[in-house]
Backbone as CSV, one residue per row, in Angstrom:
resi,resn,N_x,N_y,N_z,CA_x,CA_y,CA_z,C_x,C_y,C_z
1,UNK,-14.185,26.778,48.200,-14.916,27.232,47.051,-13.974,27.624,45.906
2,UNK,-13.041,28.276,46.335,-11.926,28.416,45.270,-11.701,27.673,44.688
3,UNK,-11.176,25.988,45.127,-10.512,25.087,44.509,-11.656,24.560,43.597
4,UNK,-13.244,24.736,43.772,-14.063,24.095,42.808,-14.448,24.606,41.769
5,UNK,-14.011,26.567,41.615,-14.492,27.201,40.973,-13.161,26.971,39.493
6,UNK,-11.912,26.792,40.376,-10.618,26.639,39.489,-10.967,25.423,38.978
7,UNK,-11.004,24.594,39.179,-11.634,23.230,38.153,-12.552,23.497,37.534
8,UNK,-14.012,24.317,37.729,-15.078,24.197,36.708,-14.286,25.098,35.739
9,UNK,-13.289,26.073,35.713,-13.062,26.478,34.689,-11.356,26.103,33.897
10,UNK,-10.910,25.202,34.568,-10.446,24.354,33.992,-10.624,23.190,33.113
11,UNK,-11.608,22.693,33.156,-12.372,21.328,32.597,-12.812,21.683,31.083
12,UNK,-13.494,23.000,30.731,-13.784,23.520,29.771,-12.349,24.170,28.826
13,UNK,-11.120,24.653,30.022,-9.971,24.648,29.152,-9.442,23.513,28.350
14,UNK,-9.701,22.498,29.122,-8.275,21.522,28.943,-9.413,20.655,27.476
15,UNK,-11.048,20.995,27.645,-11.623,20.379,26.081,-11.403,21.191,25.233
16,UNK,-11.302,22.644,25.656,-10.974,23.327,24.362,-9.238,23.459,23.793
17,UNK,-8.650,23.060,24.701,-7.410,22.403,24.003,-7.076,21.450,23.107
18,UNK,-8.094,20.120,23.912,-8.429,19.235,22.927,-8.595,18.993,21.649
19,UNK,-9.985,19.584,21.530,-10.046,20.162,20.229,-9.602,20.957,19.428
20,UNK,-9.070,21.713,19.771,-7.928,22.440,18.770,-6.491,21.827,18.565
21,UNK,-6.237,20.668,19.025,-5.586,20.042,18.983,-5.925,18.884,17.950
22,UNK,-6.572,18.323,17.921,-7.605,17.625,17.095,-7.688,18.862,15.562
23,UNK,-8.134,19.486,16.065,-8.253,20.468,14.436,-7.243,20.533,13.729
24,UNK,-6.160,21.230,14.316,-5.039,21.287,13.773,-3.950,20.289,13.566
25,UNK,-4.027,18.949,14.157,-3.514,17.934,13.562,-4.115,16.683,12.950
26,UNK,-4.912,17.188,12.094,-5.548,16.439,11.198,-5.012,15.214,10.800
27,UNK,-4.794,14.119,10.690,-4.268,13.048,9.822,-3.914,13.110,8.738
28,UNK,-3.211,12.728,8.405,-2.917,13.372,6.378,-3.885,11.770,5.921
29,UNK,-4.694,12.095,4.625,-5.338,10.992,4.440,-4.806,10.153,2.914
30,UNK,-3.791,10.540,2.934,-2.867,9.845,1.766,-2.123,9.000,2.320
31,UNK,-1.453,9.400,3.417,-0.326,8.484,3.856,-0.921,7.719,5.656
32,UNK,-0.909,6.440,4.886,-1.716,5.978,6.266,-0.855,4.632,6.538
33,UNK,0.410,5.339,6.711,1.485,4.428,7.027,1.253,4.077,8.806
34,UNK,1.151,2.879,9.481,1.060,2.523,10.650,-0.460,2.060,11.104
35,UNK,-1.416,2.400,10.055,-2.672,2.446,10.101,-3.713,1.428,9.601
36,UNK,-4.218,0.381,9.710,-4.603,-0.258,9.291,-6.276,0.046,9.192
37,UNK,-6.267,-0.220,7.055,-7.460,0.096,6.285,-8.012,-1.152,5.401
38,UNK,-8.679,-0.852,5.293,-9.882,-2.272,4.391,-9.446,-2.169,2.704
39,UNK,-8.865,-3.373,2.084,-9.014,-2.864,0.537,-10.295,-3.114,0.144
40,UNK,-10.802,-1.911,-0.505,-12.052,-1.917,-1.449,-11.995,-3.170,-2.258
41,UNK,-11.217,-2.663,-3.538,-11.023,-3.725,-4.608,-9.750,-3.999,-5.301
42,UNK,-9.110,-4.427,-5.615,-8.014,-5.031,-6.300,-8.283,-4.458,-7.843
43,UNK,-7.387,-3.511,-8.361,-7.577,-2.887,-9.814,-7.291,-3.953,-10.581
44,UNK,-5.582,-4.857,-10.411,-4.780,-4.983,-11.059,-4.221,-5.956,-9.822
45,UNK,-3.423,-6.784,-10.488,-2.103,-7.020,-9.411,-1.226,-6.137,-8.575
46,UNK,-1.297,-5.441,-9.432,-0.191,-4.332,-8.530,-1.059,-3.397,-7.809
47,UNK,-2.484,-3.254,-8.041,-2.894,-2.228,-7.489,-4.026,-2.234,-6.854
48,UNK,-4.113,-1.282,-5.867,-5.208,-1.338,-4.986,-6.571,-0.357,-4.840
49,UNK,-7.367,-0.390,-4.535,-8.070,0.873,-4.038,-9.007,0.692,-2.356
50,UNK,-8.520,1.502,-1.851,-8.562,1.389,-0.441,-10.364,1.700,-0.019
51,UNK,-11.126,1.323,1.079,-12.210,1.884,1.188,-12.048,3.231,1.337
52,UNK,-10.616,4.318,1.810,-10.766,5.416,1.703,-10.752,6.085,0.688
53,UNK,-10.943,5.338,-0.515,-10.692,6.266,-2.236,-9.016,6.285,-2.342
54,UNK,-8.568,6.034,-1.167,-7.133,5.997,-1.885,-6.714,4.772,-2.663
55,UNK,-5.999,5.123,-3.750,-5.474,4.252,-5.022,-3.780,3.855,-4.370
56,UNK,-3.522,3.006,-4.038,-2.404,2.016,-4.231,-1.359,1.121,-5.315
57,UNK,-0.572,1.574,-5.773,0.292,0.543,-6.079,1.683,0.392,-5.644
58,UNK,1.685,-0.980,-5.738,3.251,-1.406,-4.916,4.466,-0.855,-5.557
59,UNK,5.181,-0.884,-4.491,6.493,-0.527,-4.641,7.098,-2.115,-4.786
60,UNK,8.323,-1.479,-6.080,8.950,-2.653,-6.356,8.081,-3.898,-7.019
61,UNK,6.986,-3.698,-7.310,6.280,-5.260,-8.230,5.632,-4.346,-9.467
62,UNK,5.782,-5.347,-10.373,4.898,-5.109,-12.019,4.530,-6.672,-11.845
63,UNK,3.757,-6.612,-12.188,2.731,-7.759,-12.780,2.044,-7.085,-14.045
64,UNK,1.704,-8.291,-15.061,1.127,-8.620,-16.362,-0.209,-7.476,-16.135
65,UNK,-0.323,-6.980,-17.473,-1.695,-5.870,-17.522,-2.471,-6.920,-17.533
66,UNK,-3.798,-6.317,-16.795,-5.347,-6.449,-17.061,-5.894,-5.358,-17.239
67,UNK,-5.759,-4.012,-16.648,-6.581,-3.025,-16.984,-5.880,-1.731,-17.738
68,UNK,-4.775,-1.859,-18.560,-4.099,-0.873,-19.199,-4.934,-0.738,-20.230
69,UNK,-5.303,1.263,-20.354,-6.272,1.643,-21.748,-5.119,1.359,-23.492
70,UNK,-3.615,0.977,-23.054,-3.497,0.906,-24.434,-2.946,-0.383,-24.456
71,UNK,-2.904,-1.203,-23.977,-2.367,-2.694,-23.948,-3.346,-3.891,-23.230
72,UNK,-3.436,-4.681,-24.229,-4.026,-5.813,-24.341,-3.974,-6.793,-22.870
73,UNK,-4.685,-7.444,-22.216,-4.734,-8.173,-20.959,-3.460,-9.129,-21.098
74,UNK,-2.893,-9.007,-20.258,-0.990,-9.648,-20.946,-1.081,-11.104,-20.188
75,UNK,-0.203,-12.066,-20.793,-0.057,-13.474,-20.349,0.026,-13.241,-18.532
76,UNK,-0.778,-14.106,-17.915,-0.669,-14.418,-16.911,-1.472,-12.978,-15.955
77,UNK,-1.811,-12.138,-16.870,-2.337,-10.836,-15.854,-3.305,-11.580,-15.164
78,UNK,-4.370,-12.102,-15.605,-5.596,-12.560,-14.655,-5.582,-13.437,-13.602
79,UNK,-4.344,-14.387,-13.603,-3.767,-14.959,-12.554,-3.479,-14.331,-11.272
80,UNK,-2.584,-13.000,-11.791,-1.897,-12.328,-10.963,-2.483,-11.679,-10.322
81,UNK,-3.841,-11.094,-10.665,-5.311,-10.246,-10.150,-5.581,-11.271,-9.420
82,UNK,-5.589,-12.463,-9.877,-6.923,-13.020,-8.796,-5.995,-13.406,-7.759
83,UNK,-4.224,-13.796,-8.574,-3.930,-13.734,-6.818,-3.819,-12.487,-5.297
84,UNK,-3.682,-11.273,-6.628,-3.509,-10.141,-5.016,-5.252,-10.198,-4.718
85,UNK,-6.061,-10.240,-5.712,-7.404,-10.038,-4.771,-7.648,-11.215,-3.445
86,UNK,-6.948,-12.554,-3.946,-7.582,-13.824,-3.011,-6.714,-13.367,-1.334
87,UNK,-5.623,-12.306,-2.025,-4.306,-11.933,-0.812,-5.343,-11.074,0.097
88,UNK,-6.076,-10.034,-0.533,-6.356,-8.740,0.426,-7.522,-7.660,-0.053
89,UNK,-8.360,-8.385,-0.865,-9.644,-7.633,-1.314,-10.440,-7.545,-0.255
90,UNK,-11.036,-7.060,0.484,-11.650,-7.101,1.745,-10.947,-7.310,3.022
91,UNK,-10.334,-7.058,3.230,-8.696,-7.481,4.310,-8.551,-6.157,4.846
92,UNK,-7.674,-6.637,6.264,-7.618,-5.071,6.371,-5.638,-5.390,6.054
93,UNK,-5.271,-3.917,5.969,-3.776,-4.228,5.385,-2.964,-2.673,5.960
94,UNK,-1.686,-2.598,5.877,-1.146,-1.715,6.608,-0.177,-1.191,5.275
95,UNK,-0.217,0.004,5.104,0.657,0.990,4.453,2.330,1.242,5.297
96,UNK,3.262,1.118,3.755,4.241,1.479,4.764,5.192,2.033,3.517
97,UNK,5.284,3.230,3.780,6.310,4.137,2.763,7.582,3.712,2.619
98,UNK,8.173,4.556,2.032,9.842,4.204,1.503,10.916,5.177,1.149
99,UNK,11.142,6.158,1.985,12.222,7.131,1.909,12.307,7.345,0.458
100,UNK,12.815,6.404,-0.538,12.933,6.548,-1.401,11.965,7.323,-2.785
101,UNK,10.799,7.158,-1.938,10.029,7.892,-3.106,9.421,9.349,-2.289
102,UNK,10.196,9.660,-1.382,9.870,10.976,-0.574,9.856,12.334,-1.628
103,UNK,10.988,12.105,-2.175,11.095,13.203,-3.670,9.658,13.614,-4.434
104,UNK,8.965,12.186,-4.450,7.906,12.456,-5.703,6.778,12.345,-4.818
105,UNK,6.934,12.635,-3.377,5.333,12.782,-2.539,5.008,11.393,-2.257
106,UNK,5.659,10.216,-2.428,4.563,9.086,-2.321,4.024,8.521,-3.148
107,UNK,3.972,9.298,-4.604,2.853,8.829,-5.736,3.853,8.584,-6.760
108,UNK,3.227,7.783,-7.627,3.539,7.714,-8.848,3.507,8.165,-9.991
109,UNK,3.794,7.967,-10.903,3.338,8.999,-12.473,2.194,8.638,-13.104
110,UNK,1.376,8.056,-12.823,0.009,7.744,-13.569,-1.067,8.815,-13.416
111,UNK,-2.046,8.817,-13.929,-2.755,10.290,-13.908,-3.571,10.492,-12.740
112,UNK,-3.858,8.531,-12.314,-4.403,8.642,-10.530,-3.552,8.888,-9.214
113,UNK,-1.968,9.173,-9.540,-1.304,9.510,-8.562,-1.339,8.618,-7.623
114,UNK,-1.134,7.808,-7.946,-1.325,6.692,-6.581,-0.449,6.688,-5.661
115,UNK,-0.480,6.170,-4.485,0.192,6.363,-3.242,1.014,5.318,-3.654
116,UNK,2.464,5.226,-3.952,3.405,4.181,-3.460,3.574,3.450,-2.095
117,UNK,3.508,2.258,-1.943,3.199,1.908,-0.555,4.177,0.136,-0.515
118,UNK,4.861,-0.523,0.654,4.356,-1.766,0.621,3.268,-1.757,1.351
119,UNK,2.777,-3.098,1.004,1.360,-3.598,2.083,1.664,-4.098,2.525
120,UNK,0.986,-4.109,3.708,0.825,-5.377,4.937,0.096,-6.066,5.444
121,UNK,-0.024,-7.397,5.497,-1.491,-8.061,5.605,-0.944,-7.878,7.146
122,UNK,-2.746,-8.062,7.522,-2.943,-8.295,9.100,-1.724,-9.351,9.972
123,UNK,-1.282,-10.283,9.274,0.242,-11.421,10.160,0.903,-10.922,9.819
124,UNK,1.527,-10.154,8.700,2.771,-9.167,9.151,3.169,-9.815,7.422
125,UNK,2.731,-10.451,6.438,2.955,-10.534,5.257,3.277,-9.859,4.527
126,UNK,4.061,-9.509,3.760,4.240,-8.488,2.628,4.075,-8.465,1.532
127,UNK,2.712,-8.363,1.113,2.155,-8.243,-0.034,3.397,-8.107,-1.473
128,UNK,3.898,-7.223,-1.337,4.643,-6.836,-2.507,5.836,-8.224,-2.754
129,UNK,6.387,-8.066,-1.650,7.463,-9.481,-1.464,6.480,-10.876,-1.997
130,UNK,5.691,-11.113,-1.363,4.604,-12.153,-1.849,4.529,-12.467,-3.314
131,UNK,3.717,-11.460,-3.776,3.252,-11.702,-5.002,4.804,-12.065,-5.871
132,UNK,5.833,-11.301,-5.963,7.011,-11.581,-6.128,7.666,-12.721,-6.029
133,UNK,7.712,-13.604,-4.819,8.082,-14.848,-4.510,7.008,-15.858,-5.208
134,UNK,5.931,-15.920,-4.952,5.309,-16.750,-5.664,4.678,-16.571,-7.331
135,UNK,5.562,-15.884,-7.959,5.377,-15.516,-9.309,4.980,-14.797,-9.985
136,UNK,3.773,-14.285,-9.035,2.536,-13.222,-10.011,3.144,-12.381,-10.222
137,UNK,4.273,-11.942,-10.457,5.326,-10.322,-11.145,6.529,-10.572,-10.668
138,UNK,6.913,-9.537,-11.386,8.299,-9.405,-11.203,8.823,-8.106,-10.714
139,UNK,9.854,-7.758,-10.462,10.438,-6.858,-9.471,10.554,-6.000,-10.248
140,UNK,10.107,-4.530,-9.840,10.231,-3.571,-11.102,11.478,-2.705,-10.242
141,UNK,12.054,-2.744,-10.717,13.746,-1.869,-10.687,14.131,-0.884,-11.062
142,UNK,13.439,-0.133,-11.802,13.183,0.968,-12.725,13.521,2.103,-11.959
143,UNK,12.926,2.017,-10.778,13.118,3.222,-9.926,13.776,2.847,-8.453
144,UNK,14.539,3.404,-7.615,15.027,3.157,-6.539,13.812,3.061,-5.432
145,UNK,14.126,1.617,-4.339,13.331,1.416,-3.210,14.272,0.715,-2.610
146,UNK,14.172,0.645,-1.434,15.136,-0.079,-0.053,14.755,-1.437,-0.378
147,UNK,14.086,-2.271,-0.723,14.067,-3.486,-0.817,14.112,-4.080,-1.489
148,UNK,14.757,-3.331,-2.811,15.089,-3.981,-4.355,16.084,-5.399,-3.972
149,UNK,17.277,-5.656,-3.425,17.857,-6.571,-3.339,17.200,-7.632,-3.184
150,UNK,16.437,-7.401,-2.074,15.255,-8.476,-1.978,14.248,-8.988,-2.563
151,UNK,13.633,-8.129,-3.542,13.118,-8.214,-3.935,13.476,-8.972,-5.699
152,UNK,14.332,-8.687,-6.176,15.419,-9.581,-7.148,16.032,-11.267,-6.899
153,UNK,15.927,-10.983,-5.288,16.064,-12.395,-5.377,15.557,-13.159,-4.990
154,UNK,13.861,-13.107,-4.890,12.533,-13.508,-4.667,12.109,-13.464,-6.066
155,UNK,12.776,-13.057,-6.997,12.014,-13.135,-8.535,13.149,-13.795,-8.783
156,UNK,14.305,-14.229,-9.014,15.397,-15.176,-9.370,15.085,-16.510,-8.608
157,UNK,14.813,-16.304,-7.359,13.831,-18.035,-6.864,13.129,-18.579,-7.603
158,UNK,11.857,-17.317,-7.792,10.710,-17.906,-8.764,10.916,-18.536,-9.954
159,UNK,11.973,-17.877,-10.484,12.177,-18.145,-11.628,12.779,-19.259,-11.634
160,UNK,13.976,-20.042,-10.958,14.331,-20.985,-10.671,13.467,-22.284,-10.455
161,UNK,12.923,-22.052,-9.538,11.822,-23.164,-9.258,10.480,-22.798,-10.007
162,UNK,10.394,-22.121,-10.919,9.116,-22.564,-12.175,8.532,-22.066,-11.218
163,UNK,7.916,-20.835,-10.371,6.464,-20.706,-9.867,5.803,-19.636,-10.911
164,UNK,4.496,-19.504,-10.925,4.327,-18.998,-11.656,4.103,-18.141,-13.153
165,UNK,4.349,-17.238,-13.505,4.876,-16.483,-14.868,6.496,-17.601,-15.009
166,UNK,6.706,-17.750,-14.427,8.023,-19.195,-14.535,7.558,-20.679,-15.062
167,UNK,6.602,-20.950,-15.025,6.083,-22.191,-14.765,6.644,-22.517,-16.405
168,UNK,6.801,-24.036,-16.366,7.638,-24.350,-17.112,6.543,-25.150,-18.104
């Protein structure tokens, strides 16, 4: 009888551990690095908005405006939209940070704070590298990221072989 009475009141410990375990390590819902989420909609080329309300833009790519409030829809922006939307508008895609922007939280300077991220399509693609190699932007350098090298000379290809904003 002992040994059944020590389990019935064990069983109720080890859920209420559970759950307070669960409570207190909440998920952070900004950084959903390892996690694979659905993009809502495609803002921009560079940018995303996740079904969780989180706002995305890549690390390391600028592409041509379409939705800037003080600049005009720029050569080749609508290209570059329809290519990240045809990449991952409804897709599911994987977040993956960058030491490098640990300083500024993850986000950027825009007034939506967006999460700096690369993406990752479901085969292991890299959105940011992508759009880059096949033209739709160019490598923004402006600020330090681990994959700038690479990313420079995936926009010096493009540019070479005419893809894209290259096209001759």
């Amino acid at each position: 009888m002992a040994r059944r009475r020590s389990w019935q009141w064990s069983l109720p410990g080890i859920v209420l551990v559970a759950l307070l375990a669960t409570f207190f390590n909440l998920p952070d819902q900004a950084v959903t690095h390892g996690d694979f989420e659905v993009v809502e909609r495609v803002v921009d080329g560079d940018t995303l908005l996740l079904a969780s309300g989180e706002r995305v833009h890549l690390i390391g790519v600028d592409t041509p405006e379409t939705k800037h409030p003080n600049k005009p829809v720029q050569y080749f922006g609508e290209e570059a939209s329809a290519f990240t939307r045809g990449m991952v508008e409804g897709k599911r895609v994987r977040l993956e940070l960058d030491d490098a922007n640990a300083a500024r939280g993850h986000k950027d300077n825009t007034p939506q704070k967006g999460t700096l991220a690369y993406v990752f399509l479901e085969d292991g693609t890299l959105l940011n590298a992508e759009i880059i190699k096949q033209g739709y932007g160019f490598a923004l350098t402006r600020y330090p990221f681990s994959r700038m090298g690479e990313f420079r000379r995936l926009e010096r290809e493009a540019q070479e072989q005419g893809r894209g904003l290259w096209a001759r």
